[in-house]
ZAPAKE-103846 format. One record per residue: x, y negated, z negated of N, C-alpha, C in turn; residue number from 1; residue in three letters. Coordinates in Angstrom, 2 decimals, padded with zeros to 5 digits. Layout:
N
<pt><n_u>X</n_u><n_v>Y</n_v><n_w>Z</n_w><ca_u>X</ca_u><ca_v>Y</ca_v><ca_w>Z</ca_w><c_u>X</c_u><c_v>Y</c_v><c_w>Z</c_w><seq>NUM</seq><type>ALA</type></pt>
...
//
This chain:
68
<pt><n_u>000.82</n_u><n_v>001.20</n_v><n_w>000.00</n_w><ca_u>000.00</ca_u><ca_v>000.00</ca_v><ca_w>000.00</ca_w><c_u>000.86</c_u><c_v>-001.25</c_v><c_w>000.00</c_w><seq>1</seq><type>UNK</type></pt>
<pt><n_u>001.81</n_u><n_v>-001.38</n_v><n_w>-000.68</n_w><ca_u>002.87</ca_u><ca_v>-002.24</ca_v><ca_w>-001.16</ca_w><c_u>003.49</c_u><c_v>-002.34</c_v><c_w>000.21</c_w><seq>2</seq><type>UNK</type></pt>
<pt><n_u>003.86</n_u><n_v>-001.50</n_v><n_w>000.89</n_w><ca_u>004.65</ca_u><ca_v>-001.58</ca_v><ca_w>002.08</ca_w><c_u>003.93</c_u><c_v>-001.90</c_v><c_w>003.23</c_w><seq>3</seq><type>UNK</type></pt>
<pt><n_u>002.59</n_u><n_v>-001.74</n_v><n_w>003.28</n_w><ca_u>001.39</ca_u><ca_v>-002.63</ca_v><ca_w>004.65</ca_w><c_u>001.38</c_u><c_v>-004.23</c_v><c_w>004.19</c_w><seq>4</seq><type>UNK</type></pt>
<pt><n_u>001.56</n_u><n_v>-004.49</n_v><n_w>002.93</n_w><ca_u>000.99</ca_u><ca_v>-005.50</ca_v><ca_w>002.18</ca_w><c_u>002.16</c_u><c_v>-006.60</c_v><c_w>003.04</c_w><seq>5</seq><type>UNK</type></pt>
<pt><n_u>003.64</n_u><n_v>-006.40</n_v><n_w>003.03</n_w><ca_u>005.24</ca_u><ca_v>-006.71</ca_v><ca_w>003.42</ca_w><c_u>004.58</c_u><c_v>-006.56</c_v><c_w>005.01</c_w><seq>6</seq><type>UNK</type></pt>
<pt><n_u>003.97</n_u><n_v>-005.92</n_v><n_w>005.44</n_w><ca_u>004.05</ca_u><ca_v>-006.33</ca_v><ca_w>007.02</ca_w><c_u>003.11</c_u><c_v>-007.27</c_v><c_w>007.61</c_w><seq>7</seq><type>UNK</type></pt>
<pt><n_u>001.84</n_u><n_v>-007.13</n_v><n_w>006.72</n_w><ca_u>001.22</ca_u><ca_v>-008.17</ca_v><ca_w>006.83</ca_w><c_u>001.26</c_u><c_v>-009.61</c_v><c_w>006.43</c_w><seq>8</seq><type>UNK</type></pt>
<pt><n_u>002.32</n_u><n_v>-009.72</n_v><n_w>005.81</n_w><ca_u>002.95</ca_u><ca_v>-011.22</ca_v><ca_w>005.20</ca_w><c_u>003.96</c_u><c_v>-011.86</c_v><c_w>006.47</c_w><seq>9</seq><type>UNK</type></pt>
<pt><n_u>004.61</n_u><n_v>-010.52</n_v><n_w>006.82</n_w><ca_u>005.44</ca_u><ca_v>-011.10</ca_v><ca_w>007.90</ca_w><c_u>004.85</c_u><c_v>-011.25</c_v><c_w>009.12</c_w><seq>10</seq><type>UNK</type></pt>
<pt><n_u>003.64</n_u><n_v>-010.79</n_v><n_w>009.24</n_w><ca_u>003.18</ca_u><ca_v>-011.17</ca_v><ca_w>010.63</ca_w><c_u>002.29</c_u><c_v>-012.51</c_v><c_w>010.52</c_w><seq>11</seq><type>UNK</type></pt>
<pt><n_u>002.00</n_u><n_v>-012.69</n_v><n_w>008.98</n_w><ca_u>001.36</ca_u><ca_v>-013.85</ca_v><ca_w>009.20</ca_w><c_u>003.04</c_u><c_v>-015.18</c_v><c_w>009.21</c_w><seq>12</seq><type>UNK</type></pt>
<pt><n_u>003.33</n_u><n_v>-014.98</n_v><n_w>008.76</n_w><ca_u>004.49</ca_u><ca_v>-015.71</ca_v><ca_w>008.71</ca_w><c_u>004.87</c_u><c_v>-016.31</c_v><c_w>010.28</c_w><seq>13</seq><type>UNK</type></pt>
<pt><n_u>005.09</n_u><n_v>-014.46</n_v><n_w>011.11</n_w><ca_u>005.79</ca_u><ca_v>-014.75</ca_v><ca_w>012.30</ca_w><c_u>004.56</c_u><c_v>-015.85</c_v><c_w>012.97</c_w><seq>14</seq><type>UNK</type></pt>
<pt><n_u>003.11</n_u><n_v>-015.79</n_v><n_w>012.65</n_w><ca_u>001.92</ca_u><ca_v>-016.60</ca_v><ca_w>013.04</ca_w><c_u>001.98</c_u><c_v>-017.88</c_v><c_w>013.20</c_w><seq>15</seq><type>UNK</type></pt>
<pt><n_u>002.63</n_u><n_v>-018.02</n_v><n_w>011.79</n_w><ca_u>002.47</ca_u><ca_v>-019.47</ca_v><ca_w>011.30</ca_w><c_u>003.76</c_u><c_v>-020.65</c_v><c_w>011.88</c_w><seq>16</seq><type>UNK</type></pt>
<pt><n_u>005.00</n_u><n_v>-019.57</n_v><n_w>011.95</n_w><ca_u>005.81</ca_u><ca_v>-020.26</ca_v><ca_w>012.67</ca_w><c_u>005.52</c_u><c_v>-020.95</c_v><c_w>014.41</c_w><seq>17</seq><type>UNK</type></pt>
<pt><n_u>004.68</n_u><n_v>-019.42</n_v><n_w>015.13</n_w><ca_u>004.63</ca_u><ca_v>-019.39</ca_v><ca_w>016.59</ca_w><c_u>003.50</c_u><c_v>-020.82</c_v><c_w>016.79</c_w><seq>18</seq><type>UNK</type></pt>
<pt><n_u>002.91</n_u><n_v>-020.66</n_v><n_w>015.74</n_w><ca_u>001.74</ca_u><ca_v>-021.77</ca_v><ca_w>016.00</ca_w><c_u>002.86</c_u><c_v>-023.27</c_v><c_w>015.99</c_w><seq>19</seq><type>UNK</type></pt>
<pt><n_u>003.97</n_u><n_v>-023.43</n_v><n_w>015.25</n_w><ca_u>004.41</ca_u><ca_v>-024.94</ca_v><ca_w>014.97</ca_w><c_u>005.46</c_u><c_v>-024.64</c_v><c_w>015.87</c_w><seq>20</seq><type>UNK</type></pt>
<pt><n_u>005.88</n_u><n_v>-024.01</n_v><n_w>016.35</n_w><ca_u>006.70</ca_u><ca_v>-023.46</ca_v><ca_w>017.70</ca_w><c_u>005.49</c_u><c_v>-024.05</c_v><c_w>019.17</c_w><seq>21</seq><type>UNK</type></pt>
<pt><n_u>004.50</n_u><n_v>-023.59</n_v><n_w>019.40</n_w><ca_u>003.69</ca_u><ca_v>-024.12</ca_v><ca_w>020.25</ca_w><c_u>003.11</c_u><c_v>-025.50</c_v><c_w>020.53</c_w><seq>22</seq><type>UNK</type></pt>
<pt><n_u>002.90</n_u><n_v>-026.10</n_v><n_w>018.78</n_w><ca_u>002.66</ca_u><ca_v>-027.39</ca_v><ca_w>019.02</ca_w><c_u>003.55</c_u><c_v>-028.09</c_v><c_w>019.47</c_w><seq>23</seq><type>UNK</type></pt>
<pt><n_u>005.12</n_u><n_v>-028.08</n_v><n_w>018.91</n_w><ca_u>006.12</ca_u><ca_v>-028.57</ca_v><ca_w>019.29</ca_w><c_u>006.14</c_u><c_v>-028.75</c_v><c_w>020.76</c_w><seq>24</seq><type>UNK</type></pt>
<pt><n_u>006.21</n_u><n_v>-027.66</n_v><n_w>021.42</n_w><ca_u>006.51</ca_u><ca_v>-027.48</ca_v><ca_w>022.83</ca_w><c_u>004.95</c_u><c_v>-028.05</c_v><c_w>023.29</c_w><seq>25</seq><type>UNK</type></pt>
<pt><n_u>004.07</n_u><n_v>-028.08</n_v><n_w>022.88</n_w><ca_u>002.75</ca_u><ca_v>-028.65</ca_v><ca_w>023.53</ca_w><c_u>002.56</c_u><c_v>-030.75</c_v><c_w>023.31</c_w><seq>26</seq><type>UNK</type></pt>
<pt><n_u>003.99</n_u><n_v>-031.24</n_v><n_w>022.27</n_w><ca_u>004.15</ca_u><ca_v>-032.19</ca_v><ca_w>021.98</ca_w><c_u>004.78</c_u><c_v>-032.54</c_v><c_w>023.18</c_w><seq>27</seq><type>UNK</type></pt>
<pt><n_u>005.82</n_u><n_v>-031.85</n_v><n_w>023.35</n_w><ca_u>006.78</ca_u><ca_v>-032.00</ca_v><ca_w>024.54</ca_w><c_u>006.20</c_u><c_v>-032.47</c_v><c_w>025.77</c_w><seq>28</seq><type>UNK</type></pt>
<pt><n_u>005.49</n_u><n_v>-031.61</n_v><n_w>025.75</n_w><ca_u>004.86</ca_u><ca_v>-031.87</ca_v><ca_w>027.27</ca_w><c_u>004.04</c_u><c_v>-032.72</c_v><c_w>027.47</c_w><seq>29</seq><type>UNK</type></pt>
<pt><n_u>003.66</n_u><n_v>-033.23</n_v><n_w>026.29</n_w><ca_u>002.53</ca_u><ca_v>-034.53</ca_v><ca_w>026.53</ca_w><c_u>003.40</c_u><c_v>-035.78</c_v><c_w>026.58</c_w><seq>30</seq><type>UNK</type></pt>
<pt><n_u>004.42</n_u><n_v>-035.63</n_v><n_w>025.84</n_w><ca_u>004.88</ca_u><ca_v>-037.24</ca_v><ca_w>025.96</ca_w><c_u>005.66</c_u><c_v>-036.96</c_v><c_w>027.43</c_w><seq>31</seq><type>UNK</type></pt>
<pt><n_u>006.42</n_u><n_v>-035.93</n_v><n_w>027.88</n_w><ca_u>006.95</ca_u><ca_v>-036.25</ca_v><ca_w>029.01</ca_w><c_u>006.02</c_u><c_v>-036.16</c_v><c_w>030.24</c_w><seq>32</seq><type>UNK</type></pt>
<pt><n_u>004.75</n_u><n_v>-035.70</n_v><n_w>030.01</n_w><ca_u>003.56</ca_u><ca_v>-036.20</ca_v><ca_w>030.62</ca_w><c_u>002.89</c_u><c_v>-037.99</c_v><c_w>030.53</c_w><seq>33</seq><type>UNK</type></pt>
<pt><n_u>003.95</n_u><n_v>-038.29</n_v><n_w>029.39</n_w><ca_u>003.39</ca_u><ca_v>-040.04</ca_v><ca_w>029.26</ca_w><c_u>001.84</c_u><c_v>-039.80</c_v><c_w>029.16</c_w><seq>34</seq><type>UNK</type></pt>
<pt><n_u>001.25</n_u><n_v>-038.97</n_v><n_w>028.38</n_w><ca_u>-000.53</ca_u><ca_v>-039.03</ca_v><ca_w>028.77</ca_w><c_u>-001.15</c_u><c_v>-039.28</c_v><c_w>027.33</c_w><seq>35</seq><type>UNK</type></pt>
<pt><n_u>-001.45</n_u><n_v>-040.31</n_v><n_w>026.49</n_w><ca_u>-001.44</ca_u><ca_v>-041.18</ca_v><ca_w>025.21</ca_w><c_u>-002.35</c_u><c_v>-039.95</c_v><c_w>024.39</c_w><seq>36</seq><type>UNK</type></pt>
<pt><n_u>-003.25</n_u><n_v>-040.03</n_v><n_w>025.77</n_w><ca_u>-004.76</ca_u><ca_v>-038.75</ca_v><ca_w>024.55</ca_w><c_u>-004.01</c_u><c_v>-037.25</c_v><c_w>024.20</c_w><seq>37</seq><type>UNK</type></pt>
<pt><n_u>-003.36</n_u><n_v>-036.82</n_v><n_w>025.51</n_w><ca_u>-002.44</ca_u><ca_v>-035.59</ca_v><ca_w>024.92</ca_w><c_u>-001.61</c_u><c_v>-035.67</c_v><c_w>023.93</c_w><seq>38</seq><type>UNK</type></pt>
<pt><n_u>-000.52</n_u><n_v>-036.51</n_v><n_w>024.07</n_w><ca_u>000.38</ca_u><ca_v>-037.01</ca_v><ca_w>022.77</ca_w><c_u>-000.73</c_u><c_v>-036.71</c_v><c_w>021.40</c_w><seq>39</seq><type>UNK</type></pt>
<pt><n_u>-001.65</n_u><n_v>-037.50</n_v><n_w>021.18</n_w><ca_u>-002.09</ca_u><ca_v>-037.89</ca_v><ca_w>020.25</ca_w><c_u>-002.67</c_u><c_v>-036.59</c_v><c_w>019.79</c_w><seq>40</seq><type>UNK</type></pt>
<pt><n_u>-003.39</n_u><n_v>-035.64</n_v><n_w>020.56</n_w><ca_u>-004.17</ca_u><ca_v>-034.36</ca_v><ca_w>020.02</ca_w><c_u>-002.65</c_u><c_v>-033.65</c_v><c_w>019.32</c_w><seq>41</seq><type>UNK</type></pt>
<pt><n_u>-001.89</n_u><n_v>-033.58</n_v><n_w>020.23</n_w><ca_u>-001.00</ca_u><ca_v>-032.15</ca_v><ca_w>020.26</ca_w><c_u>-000.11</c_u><c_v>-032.70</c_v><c_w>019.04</c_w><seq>42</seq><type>UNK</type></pt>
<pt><n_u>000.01</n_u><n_v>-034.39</n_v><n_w>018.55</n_w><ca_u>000.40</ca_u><ca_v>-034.20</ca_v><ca_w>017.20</ca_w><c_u>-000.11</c_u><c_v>-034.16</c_v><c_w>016.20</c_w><seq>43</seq><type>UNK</type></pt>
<pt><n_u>-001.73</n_u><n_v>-034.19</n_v><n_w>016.18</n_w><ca_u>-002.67</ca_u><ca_v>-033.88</ca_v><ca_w>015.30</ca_w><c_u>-002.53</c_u><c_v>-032.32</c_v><c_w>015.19</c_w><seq>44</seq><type>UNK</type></pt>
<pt><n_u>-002.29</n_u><n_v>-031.62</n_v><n_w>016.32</n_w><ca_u>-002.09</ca_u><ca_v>-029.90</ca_v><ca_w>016.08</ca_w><c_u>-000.70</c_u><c_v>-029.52</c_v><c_w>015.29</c_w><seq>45</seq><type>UNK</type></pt>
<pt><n_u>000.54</n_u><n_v>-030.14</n_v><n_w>015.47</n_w><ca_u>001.81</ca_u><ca_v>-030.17</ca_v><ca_w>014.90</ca_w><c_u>002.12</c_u><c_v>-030.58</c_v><c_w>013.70</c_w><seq>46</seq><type>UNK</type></pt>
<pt><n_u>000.98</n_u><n_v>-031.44</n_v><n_w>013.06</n_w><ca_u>000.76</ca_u><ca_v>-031.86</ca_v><ca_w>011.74</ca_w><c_u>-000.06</c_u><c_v>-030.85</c_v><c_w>011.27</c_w><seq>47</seq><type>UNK</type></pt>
<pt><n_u>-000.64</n_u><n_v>-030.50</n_v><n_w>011.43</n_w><ca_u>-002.05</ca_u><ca_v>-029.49</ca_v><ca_w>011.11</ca_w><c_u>-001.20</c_u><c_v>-028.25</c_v><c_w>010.63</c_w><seq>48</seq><type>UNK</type></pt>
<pt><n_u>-000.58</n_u><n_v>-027.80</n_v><n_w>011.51</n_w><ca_u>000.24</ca_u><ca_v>-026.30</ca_v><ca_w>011.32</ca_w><c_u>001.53</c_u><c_v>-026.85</c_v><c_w>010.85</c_w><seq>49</seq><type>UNK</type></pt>
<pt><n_u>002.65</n_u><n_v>-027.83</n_v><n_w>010.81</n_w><ca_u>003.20</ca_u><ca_v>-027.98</ca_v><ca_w>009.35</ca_w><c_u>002.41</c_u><c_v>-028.23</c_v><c_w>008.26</c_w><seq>50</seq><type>UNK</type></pt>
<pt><n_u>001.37</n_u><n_v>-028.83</n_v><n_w>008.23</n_w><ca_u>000.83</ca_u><ca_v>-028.71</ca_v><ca_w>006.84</ca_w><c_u>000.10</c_u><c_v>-027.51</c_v><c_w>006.05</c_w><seq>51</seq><type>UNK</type></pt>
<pt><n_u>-000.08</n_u><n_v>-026.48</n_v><n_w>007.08</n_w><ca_u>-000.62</ca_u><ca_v>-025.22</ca_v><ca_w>006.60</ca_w><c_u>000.75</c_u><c_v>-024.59</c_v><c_w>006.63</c_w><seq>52</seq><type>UNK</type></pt>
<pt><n_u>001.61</n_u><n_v>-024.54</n_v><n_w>007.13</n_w><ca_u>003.17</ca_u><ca_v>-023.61</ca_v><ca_w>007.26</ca_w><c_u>003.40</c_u><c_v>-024.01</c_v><c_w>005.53</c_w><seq>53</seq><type>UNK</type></pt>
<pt><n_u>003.58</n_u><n_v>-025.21</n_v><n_w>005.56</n_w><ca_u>004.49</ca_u><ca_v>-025.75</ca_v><ca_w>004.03</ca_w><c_u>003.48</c_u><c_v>-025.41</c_v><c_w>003.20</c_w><seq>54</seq><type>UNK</type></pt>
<pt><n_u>001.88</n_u><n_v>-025.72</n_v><n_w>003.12</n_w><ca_u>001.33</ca_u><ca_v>-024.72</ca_v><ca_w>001.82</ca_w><c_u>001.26</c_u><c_v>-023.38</c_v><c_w>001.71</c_w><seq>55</seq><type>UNK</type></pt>
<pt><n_u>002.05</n_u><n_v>-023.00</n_v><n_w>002.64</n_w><ca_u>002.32</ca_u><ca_v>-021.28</ca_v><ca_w>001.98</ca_w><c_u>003.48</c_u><c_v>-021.24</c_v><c_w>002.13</c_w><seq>56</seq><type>UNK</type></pt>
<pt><n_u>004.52</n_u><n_v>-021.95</n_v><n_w>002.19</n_w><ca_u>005.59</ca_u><ca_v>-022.20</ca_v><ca_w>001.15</ca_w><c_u>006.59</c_u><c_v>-021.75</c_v><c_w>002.40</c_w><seq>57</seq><type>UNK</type></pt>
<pt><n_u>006.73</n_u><n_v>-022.07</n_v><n_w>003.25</n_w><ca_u>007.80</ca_u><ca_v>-021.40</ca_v><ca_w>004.59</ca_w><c_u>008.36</c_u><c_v>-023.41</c_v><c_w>005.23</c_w><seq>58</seq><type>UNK</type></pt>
<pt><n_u>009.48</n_u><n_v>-022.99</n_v><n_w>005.27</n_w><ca_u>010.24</ca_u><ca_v>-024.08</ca_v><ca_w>005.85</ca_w><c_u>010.43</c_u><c_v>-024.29</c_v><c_w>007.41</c_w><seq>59</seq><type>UNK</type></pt>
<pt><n_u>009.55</n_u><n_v>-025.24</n_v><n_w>007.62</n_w><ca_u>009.55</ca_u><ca_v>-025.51</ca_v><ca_w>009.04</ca_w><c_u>010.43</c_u><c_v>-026.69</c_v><c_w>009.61</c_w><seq>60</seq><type>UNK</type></pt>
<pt><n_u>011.56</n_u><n_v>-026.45</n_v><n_w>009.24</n_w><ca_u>012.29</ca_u><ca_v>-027.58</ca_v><ca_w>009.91</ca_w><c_u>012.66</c_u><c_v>-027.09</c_v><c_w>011.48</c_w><seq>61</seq><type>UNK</type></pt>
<pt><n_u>013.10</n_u><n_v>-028.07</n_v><n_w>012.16</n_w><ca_u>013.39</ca_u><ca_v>-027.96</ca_v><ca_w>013.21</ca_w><c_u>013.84</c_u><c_v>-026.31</c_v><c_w>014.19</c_w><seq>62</seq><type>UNK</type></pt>
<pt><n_u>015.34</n_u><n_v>-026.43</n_v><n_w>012.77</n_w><ca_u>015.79</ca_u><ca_v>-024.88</ca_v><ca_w>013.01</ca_w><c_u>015.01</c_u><c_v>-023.88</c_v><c_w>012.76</c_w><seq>63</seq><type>UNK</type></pt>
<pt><n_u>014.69</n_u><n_v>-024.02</n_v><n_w>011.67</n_w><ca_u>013.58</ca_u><ca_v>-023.01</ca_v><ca_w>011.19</ca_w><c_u>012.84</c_u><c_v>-022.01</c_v><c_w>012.07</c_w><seq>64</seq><type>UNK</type></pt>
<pt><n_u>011.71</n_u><n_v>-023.48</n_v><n_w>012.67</n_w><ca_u>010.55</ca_u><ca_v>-022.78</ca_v><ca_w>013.30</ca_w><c_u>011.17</c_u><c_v>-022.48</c_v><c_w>014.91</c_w><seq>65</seq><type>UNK</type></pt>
<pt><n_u>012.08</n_u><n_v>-022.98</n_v><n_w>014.91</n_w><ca_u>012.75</ca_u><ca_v>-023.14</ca_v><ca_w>017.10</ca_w><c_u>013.61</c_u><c_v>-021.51</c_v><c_w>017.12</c_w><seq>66</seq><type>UNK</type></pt>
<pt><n_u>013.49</n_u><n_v>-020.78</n_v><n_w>016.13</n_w><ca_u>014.34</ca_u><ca_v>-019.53</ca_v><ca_w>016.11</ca_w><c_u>013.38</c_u><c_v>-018.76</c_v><c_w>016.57</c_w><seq>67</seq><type>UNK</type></pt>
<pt><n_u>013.55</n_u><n_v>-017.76</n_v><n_w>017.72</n_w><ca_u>013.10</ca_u><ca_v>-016.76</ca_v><ca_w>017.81</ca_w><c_u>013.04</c_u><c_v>-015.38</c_v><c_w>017.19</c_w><seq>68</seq><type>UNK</type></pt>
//
């Protein structure tokens, strides 16, 4: 039980990273799209998922979350 419990932490983990991994790269593309309404959603999504990453206690810095 103990040992499903460890895989299911890490997959939410690997989740939580891929999600602030996506916004990032979905940030990217809006500003080098220059398109104000994209910018603006995709860092409302990049705030959203660092702020759920950091209340369950995982460090999303740059390096962090850009590791595959």
């Amino acid at each position: 039980m103990i040992k499903d419990a460890e895989v299911e932490v890490g997959e939410v983990v690997e989740a939580l990273l891929a999600r602030v991994r996506a916004a990032r790269a979905d940030l990217a593309e809006a500003m080098a799209a220059e398109d104000p309404y994209a910018v603006a959603v995709a860092q409302d999504e990049l705030d959203d998922a660092v702020r759920f990453a950091r209340r369950y206690g995982l460090d999303v810095t740059v390096a962090g979350a850009d590791e595959e």
